[in-house]
C-alpha positions as CSV (number, residue, x, y, z in Angstrom):
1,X,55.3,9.0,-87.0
2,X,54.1,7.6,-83.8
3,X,51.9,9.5,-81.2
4,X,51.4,8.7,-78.0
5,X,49.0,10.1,-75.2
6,X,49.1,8.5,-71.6
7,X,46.2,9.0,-69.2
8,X,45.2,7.2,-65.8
9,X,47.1,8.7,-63.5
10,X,45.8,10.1,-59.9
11,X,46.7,10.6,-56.2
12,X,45.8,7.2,-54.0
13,X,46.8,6.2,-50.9
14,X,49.5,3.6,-50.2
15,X,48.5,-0.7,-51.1
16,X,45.4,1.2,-53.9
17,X,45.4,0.7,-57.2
18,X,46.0,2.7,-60.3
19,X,45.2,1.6,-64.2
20,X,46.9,3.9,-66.9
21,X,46.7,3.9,-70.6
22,X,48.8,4.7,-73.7
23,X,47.0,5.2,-76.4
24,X,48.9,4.8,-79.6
25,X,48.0,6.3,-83.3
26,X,50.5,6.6,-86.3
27,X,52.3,3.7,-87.6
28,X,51.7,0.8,-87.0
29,X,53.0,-1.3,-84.1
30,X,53.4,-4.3,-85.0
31,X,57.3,-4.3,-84.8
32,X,57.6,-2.2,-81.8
33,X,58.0,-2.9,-78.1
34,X,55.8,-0.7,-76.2
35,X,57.5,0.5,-73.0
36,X,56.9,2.3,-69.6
37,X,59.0,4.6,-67.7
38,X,58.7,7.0,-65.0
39,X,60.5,9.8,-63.1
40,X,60.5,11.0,-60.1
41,X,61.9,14.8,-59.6
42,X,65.8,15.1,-59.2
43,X,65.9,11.5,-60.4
44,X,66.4,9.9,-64.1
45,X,63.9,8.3,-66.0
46,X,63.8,4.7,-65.1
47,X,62.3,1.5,-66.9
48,X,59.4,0.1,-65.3
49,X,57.6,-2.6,-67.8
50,X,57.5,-3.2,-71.6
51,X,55.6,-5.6,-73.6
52,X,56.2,-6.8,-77.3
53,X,53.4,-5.7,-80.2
54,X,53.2,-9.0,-81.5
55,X,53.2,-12.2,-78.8
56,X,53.0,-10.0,-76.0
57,X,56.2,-11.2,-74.4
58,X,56.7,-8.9,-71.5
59,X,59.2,-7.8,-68.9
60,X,59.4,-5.8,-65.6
61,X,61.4,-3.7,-63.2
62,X,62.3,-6.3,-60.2
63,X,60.9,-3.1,-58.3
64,X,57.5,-3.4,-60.1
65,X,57.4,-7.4,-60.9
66,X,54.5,-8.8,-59.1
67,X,52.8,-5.6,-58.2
68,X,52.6,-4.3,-62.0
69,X,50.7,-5.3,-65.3
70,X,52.0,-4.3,-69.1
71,X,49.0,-5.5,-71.6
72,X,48.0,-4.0,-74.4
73,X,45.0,-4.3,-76.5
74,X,45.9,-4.5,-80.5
75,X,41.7,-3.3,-81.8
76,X,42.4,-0.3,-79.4
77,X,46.1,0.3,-80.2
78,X,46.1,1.0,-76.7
79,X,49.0,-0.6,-73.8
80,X,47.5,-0.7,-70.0
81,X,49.3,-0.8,-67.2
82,X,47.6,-2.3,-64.0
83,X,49.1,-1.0,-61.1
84,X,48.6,-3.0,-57.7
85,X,49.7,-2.2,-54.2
86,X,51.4,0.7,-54.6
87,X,53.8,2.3,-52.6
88,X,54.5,5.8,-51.9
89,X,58.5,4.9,-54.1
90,X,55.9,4.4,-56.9
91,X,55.2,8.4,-57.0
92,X,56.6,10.0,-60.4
93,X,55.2,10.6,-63.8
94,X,54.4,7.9,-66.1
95,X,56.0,7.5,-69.5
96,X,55.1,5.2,-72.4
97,X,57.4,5.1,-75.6
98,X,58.2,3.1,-78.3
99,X,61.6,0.7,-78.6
100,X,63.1,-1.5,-81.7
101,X,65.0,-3.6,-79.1
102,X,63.1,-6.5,-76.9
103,X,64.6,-6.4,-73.6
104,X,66.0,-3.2,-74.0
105,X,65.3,-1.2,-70.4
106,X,67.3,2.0,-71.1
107,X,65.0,5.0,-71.8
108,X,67.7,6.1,-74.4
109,X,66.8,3.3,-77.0
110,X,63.4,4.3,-76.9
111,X,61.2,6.9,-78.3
112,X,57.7,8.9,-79.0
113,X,57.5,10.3,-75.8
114,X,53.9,11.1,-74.5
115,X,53.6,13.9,-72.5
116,X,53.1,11.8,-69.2
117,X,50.6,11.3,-66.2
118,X,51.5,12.0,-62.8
119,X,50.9,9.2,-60.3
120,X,51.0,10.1,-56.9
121,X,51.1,7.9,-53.9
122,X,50.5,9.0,-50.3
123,X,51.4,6.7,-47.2
């Protein structure tokens, strides 16, 4: 059993920062891609970054590539995501999960839902 608990998130104006966290106890990861989602109301969840336990090979939303940062920090068992220049699109709450399936971007194929942290951007 994975657990996961996301933190970070805040209200910030348009071009700021943001760093969240996903801090990850349970089994361990190394077999796992560790993935970020978010969702904005009326909208579906959406893929935004994931990173492989082991290498850290990592991929991105074209919406987030350049602007966004997957890492993730295997003494902590924690995933960061540095987020840079944000936009007020970039408002939703933040999801990390587990996936068996590099490259995978559909929230479907993953799983161990935190409970999320709200990121708000204002313009």
């Amino acid at each position: 059993q994975v657990q996961l608990v996301e933190s970070g998130g805040g209200l910030v104006q348009a071009g700021g920062s943001l760093r969240l966290s996903c801090a990850a106890s349970g089994r361990t990861f190394s077999s796992y891609v560790m993935g970020w989602f978010r969702q904005a109301p009326g909208n579906e969840r959406e893929f935004v970054a994931a990173i492989r336990w082991i290498g850290g090979t990592t991929y991105y939303a074209d919406s987030v590539k350049g602007r966004f940062t997957i890492s993730r920090d295997n003494a902590k068992n924690t995933v960061p995501l540095q987020m840079n220049s944000l936009k007020p699109e970039d408002t939703a709450v933040y999801y990390c999960a587990v996936g068996l399936r590099f490259g995978s971007r559909r929230w479907e194929e993953f799983g161990s839902w935190g409970q999320g942290t709200q990121v708000t951007v204002s313009s």
